[in-house]
N, C-alpha and C positions, 0 to 999 in steps of 0.2 A: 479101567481098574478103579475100585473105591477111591475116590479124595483126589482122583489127580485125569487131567485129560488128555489124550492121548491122540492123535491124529490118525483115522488109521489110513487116509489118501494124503493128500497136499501137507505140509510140513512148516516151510519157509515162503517168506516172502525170497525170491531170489532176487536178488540187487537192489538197495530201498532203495539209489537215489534215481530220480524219475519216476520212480513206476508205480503205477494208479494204486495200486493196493496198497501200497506204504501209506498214499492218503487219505486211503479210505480206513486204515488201521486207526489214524491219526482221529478222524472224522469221528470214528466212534470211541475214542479214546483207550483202544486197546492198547495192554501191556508187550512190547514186545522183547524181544532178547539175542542179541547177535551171536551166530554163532561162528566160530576162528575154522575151519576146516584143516590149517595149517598147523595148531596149536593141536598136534598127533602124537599118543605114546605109539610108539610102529615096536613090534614083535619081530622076531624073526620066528621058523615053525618049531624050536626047541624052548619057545617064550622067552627067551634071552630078549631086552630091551633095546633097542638101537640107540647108538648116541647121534647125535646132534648132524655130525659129519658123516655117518654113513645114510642118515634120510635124505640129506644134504645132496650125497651122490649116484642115488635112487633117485630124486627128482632130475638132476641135469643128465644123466644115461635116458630117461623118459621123455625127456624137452629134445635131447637130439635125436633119438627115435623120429618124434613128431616132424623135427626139420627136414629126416630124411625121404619120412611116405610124403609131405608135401611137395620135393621137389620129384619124385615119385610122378605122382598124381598130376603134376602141371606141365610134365614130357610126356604122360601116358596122354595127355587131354589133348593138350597140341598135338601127336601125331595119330588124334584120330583112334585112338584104342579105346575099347568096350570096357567098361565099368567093370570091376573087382568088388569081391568085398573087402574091407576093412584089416579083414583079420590075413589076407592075400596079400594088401601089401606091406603088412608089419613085415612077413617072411619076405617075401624080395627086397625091403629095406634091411634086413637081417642078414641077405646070405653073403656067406663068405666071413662073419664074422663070428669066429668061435667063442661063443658064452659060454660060460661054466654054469653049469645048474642054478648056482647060486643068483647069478646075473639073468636068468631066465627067468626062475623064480620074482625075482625082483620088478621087471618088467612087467612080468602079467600082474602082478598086483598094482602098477602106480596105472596100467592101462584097463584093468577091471575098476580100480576106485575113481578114476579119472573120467573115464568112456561110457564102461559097460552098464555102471552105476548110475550117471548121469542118465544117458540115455535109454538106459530101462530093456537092453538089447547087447546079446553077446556081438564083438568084431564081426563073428561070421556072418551074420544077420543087420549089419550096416554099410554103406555104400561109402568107398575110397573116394569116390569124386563127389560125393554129399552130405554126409554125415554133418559134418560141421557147419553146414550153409544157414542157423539159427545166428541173432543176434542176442546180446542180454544187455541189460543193466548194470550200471557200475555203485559200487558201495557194498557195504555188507549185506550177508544172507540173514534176516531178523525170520525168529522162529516165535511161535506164541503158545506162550507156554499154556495158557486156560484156551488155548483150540482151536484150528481155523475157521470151524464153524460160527465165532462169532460176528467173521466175516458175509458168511452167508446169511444168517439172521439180521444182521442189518438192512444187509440191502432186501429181504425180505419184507420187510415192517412196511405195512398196510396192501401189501398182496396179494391179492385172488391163489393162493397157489392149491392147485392138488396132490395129495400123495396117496400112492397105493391104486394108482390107474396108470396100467401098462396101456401104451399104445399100440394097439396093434396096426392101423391102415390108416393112412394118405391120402384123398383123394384131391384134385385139385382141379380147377379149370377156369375160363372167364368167368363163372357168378362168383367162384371164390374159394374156399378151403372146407372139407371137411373131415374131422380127426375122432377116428372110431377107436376106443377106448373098451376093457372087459366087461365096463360096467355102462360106460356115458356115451355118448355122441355130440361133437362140439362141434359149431360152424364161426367159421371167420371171412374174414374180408382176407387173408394174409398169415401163413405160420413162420415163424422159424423155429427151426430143425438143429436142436445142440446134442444130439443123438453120440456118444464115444463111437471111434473109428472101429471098436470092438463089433461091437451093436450094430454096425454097418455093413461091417464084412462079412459079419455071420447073416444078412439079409435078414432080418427078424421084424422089420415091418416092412408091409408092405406098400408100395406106393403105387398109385394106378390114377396117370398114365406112369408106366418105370419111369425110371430116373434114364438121363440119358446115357448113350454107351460110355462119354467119355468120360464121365462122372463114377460112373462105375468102374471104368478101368483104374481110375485115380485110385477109389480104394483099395482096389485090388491089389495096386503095386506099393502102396504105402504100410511099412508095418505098426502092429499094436505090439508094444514091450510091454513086460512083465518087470514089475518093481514090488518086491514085499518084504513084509516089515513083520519082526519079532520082539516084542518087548517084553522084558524078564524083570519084576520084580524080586527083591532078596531083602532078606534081614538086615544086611548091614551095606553097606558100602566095601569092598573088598579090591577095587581099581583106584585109579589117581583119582583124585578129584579132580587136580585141576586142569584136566584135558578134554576137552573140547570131544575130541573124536578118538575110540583105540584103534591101531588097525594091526593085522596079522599078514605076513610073507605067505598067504596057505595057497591050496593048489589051487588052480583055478580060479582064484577070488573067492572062494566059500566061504563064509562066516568072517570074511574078511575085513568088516568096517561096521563098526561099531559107535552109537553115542552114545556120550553119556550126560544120561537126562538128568542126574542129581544135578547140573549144574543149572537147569532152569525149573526144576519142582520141586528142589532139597528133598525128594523121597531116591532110595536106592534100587533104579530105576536103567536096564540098560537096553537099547534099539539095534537091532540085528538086521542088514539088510540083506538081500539077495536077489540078484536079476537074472533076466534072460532064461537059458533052460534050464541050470541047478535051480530059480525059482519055481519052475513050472516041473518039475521032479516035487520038489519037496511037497506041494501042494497035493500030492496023491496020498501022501503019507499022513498018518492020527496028528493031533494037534500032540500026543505026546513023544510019538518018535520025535516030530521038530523040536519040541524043550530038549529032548535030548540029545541032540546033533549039535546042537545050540550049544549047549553045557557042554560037552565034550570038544568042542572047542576053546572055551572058554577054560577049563581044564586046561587044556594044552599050554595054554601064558599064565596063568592061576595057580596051579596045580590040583590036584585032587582034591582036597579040604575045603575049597573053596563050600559055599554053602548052596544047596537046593534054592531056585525060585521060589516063593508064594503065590505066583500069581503070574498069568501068563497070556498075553493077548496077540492072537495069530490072522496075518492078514491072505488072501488067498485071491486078488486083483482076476488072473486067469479063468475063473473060475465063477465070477460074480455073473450074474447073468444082466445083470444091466448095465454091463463096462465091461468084460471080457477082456479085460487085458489093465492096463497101468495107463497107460499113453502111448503119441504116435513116435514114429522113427521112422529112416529112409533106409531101406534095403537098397542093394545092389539094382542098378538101372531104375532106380526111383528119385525125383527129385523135387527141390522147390515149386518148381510147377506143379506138382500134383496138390500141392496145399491149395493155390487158388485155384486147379478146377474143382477142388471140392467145396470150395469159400465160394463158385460162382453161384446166383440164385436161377431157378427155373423159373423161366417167363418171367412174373412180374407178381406169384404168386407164394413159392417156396421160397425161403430165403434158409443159409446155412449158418450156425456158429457153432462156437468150442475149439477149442486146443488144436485139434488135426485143421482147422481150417488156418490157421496165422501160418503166413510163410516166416514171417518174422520170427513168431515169439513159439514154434510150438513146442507143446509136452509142459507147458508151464498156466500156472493159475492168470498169471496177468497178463500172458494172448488169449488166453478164453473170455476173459473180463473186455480185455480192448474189441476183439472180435464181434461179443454181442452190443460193443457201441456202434461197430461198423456196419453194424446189419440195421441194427436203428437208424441210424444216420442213412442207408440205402432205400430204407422204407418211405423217410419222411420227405422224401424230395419226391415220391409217385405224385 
């Protein structure tokens, strides 16, 4: 949008204390801006306002949910039983206990804004026994309001880099690397390979000799989430300002969490997310059915008067051909190990980074960063 930058991948640093990117934000003296996730005006779906005490009882109903798939999950492990998804053992943590709609409602959204959101993947499309097996950082989520790509232009500065040469072919063996491009042909001593798990699964270049079987089964079984983003410029401001995040009680999590960017660009300015398959639904649809699914939303805790967009920026992750997807997640019978067969190097020639390779850190900007130190670091000890 005119005047103001907008992310339309990575977002936040997540956790600045430890984590390389806080000091590389530092390093180059970017501006950053913490954001409260907690600090939520919550709707209910007639836009009635929640107070204080009933968010209050929406979070500990959610935290004991979480207590109960865990001990779930750690009697299903110990006696040997096959891996669920996510969304399989909310309901066997569930039954027998009669919710009212209301209390249903409630649930799916602290576990869409909590989960689904996070992880860029409906419950049904995450694994009971690993979903959660990521580590993070502790401290605030700092967002940067002029772009994360200032972070990439730093570490860029003095460079060789090309853009606008897809790669298509791999070849590899003892004299060494060669990387067949639309237009060039490159040789090395040694690649690494920071390819999205999207880009992988869909097998889009070709490697010869292949990749081995296990390497291939990792990606197979690992998933690519879908996370995307709507941002809606207006006239005025017509929400709180001083909220951090809006969030809606709506069906399914749709339109359900919202930011608000006035507090880091002072322009009136709000981020729409949407994961998993209502993101990859909407993504078939005009850029203007989404404003308007958007805004009728929005409507719905607003009311009708509220005012039309100016301006409108739509992200389609699914869809992008050179990332096919948001990031990675672990479906059902997938787990941390599959991150490092994918993180292992072929012979002594291919080497692996990015996001889907950190068992640690993945789906996140600062395991892609530590990642490609770790592949540096693999190299230089040949």
């Amino acid at each position: 949008m005119p005047g103001v930058s907008l992310d339309l991948g990575a977002s936040w640093i997540q956790g600045s204390n430890g984590n390389p990117i806080t000091s590389l934000a530092r390093s180059f003296n970017l501006r950053t801006s913490p954001t409260d996730f907690e600090n939520i005006a919550l709707y209910d779906p007639s836009g009635r306002r929640l107070g204080d005490a009933e968010v209050a009882r929406i979070e500990t109903n959610y935290r004991t949910l979480l207590q109960r798939v865990e001990k779930l999950r750690d009697a299903m492990e110990r006696a040997g039983r096959e891996d669920l998804s996510l969304q399989a053992g909310f309901a066997r943590a569930l039954a027998g206990r009669n919710l009212t709609d209301r209390e249903r409602a409630e649930l799916d959204f602290a576990i869409h804004a909590e989960i689904e959101d996070e992880y860029a993947a409906d419950a049904t499309e995450l694994s009971l026994f690993n979903w959660d097996q990521d580590e993070g950082f502790g401290g605030s989520n700092e967002l940067l309001p002029a772009g994360y790509g200032q972070i990439a232009n730093g570490l860029a500065r003095a460079l060789d880099i090309r853009l606008a040469m897809p790669v298509e072919r791999i070849e590899y063996s003892d004299r060494g690397v060669v990387i067949k491009t639309q237009q060039h042909t490159f040789t090395a001593d040694r690649v690494i390979v920071t390819l999205p798990l999207g880009v992988l699964k869909r097998g889009l270049i070709n490697f010869s000799p292949g990749l081995p079987e296990q390497k291939l089964a990792a990606i197979r079984r690992l998933g690519m989430g879908v996370l995307n983003k709507v941002y809606l410029r207006f006239p005025k401001v017509f929400w709180p300002q001083e909220n951090d995040v809006l969030g809606v009680v709506s069906t399914k999590g749709q339109w359900g969490e919202w930011i608000n960017y006035f507090r880091y660009t002072g322009q009136p300015i709000l981020a729409g997310f949407n994961s998993g398959q209502y993101a990859r639904y909407l993504e078939g649809l005009a850029n203007h059915e989404i404003a308007a699914a958007a805004m009728n939303a929005l409507r719905g805790i607003y009311g009708r008067s509220i005012p039309d967009p100016t301006d409108a920026v739509i992200t389609r992750w699914a869809a992008d051909p050179f990332s096919l997807g948001a990031y990675s997640s672990i479906p059902p019978r997938a787990g941390g190990k599959d991150y490092d067969t994918l993180a292992a190097p072929v012979g002594d020639r291919v080497f692996f980074a990015g996001e889907a390779t950190s068992r640690t850190y993945p789906a996140t900007v600062h395991g892609a960063f530590l990642s490609g130190e770790r592949e540096a670091r693999r190299i230089s000890k040949l």
